[in-house]
C-alpha positions in Angstrom: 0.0 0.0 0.0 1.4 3.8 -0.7 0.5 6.3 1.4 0.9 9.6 -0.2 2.3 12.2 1.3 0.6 15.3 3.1 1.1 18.3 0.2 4.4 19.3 0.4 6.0 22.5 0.5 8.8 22.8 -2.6 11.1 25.8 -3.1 14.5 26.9 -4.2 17.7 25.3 -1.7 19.3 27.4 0.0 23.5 27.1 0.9 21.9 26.0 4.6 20.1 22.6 2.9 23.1 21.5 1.0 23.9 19.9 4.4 20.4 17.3 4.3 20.8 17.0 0.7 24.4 15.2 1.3 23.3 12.7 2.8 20.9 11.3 0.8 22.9 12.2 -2.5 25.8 10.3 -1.4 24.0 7.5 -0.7 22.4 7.7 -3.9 25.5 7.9 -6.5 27.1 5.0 -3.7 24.5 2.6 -5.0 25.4 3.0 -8.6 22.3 2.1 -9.6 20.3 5.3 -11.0 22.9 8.0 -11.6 26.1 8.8 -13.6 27.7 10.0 -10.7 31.1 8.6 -9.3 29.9 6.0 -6.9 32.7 7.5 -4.5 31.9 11.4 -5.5 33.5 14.1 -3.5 31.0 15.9 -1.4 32.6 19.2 -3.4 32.2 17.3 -6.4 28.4 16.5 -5.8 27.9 20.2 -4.5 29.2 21.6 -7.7 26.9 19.6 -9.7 23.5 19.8 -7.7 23.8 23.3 -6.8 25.8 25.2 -9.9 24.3 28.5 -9.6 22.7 30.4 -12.3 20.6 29.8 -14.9 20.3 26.5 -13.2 18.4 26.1 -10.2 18.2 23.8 -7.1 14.6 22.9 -5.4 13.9 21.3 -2.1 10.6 19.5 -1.1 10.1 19.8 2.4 7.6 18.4 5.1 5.3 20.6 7.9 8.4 20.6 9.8 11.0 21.3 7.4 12.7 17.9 6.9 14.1 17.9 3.3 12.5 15.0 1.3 14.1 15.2 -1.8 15.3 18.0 -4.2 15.8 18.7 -7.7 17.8 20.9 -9.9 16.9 22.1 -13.2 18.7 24.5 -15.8 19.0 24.4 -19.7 20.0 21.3 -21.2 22.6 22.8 -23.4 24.1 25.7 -24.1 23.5 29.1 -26.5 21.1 27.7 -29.6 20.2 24.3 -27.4 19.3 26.7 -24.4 16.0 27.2 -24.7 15.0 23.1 -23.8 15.4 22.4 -20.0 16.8 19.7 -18.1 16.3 18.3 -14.5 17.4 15.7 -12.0 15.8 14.4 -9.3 16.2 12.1 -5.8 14.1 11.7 -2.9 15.9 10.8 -0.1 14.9 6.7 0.7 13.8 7.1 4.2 11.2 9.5 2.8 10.6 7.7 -0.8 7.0 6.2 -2.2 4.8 9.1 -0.9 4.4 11.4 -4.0 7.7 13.6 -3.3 9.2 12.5 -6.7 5.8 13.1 -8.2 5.1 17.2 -6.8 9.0 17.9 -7.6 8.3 16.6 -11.5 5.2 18.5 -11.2 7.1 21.8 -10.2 9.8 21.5 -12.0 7.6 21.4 -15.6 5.8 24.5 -13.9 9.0 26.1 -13.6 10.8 25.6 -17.1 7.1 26.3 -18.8 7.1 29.7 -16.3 10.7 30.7 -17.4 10.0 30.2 -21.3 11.6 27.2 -22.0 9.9 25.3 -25.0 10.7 22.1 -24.0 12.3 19.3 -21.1 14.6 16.5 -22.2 16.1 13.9 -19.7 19.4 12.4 -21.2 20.6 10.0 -18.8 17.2 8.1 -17.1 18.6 4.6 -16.0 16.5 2.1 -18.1 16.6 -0.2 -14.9 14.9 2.6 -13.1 11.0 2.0 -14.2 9.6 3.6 -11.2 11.3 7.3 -12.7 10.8 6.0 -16.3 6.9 5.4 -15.5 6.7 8.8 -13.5 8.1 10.5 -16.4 5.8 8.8 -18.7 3.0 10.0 -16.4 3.8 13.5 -16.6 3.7 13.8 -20.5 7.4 13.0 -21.1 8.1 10.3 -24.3 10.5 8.0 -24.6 13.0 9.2 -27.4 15.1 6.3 -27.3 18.0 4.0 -25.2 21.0 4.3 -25.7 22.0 0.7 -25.4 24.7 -0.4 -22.4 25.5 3.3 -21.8 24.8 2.6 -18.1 26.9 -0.3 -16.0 24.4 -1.2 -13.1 26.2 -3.0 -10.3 23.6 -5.5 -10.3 21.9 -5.6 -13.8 25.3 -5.2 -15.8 25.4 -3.1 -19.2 22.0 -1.8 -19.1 20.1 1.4 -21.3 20.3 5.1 -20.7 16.6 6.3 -21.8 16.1 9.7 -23.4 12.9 11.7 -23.0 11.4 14.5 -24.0 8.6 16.5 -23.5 7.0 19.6 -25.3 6.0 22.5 -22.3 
């Protein structure tokens, strides 16, 4: 049974939540199993990438009491003539996963790159292996572009698919 989580409140991290993102983060690229991080990524390293600064931008979902729950970070995809299609990554910290966090972040993220002009979202790297993101994805109007076949090696799966998607804002 999921039990879906009271409405959450999501806005942009601050320096001060870097330190309950870590944790989870870590964790997350340790497991190999749904990022292309380093599985032994520097906490500088990670920092760097989650929270870059300008024109990207770094969310955090948070409960009635201000536990983070997960966070995302979203910016364009590419550069000058590509800029105007978003990108976005996402993870909900485990202890805190299955109750709709991964959901309302997707949701606020598309709200955000449609509010700030972008035409599009693309996801470049969503681990094949991963069908709970894949499905959320598909859920919220993303299509599957295609796989990049054994772009991804899963510590438990092997050589496994990096899925591409796309969706029009």
């Amino acid at each position: 049974m999921t039990t879906i989580l009271a409405p959450v409140l999501i806005r942009d991290a601050t320096p001060d939540d870097w330190a309950a993102i870590w944790p989870f983060l870590r964790a997350i690229a340790a497991a190999g199993e749904t990022y292309t991080y380093p599985r032994d990524i520097t906490e500088e390293h990670a920092r760097s990438i989650w929270m870059p600064g300008p024109p990207a931008v770094a969310f955090v979902a948070v409960d009635d009491d201000g536990t983070v729950l997960g966070s995302a970070k979203a910016g364009p995809n590419q550069l000058g003539p590509g800029s105007h299609v978003a990108t976005a990554s996402f993870m909900v910290d485990p202890a805190h996963g299955r109750r709709g966090t991964g959901r309302a972040l997707g949701e606020h993220v598309v709200a955000w790159a449609t509010a700030q002009g972008y035409r599009a979202m693309q996801f470049n790297a969503v681990v094949e292996t991963n069908t709970r993101a894949v499905a959320l994805w598909h859920a919220l109007g993303f299509a599957t572009v295609g796989v990049v076949p054994e772009a991804f090696h899963h510590p438990e799966h092997g050589y496994v698919g990096l899925t591409v998607m796309h969706r029009t804002l």
